[in-house]
N, C-alpha and C positions, 0 to 999 in steps of 0.2 A: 504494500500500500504506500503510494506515493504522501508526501508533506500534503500536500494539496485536499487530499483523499482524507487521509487524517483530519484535518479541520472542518471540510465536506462534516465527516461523520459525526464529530464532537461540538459542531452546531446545531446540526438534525438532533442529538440528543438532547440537548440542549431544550430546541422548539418545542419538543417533546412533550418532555420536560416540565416545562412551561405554560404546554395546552391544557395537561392533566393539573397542573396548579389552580389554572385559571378556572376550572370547570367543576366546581365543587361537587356537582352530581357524579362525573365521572370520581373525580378522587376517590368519596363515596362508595362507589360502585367499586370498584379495585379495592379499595380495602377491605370487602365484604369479602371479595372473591381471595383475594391474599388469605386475609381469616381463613377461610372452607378450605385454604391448601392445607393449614398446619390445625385444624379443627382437630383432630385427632392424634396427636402431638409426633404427628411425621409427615411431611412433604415425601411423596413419593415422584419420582419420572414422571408417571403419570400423569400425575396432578399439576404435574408442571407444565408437561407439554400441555394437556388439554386449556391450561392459562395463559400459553404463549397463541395458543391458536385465537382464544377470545378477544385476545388483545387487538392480534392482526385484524380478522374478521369482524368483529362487533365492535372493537375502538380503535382502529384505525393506529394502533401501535407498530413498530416493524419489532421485528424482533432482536436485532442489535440496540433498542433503545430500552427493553424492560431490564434489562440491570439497573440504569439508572430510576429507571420509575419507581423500578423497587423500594430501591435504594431512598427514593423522595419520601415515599409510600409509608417505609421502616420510621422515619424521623416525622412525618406529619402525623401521622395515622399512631404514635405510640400510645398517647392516653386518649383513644379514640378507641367505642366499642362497638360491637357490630350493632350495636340499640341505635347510637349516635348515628353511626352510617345510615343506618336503615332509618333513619328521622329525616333522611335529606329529600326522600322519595315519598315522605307523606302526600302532599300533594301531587305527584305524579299520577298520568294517566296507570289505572289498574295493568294495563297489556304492558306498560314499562315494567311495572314492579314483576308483574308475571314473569318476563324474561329476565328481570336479575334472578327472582328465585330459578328458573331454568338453568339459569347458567350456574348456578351455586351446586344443583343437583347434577350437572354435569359434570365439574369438578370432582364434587365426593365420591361419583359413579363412575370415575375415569381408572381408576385402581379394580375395580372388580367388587367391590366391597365396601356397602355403607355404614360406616361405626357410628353406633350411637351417640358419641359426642356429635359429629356431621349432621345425622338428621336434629339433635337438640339445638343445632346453630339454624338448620336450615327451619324450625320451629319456628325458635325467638323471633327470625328475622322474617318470618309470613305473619309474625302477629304484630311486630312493631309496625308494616307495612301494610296492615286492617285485612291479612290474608288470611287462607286457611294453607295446609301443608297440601291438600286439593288440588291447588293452583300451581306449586310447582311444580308439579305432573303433570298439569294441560296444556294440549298441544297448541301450542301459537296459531291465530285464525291465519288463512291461505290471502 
């Protein structure tokens, strides 16, 4: 990787960076789904890769930028719970909240196996959210 390439990339993190700062829904949202990786007091492959995939696909993250997000994610998100997160989305259309919990349950169901701590988070956060656990099993309308 050229000088050039280099600064290319550590700007793009940067913006990144940035955008998930600016967007408190999103931050929110990542740190709910960050939670559901270590829900069960291990980050598996799995659960990782299924959060790298989220990121790209449903938040527009690439994947050489979520180290740092993390990384933001670690230091914003420390006295921040997943009640707080899921307070950001009160007002949210129902079909938003529906696909955080989706994505939450994809997460925990990316390993093969849902540990009761996973579904006690993916609880909490359908009830902080005026949900039931119902809805994060429903299929998103076509």
């Amino acid at each position: 990787m050229s000088f050039v390439d280099s600064i290319k990339s550590l700007l793009q993190q940067e913006n990144t960076v940035r955008r998930v700062a600016d967007d408190e829904q999103l931050t929110a949202e990542l740190i709910l789904l960050v939670r559901m990786m270590f829900a069960d007091g291990q980050m598996t492959p799995e659960e990782l890769e299924k959060f790298k995939e989220i990121c790209a696909t449903r938040c527009d993250i690439p994947p050489e930028d979520i180290p740092e997000v993390v990384k933001f994610l670690a230091e914003f998100g420390y006295e921040t719970t997943a009640e707080n997160a899921a307070g950001m989305f009160v007002d949210m259309d129902v079909e938003r909240k529906r696909a955080i919990l989706r994505r939450m349950v994809r997460i925990a169901n990316s390993d093969d196996h849902l540990d009761p701590r996973e579904s006690l988070l993916i609880q909490k956060t359908a009830d902080s959210l005026g949900l039931t656990m119902m809805d994060a099993f429903a299929k998103p309308p076509e």
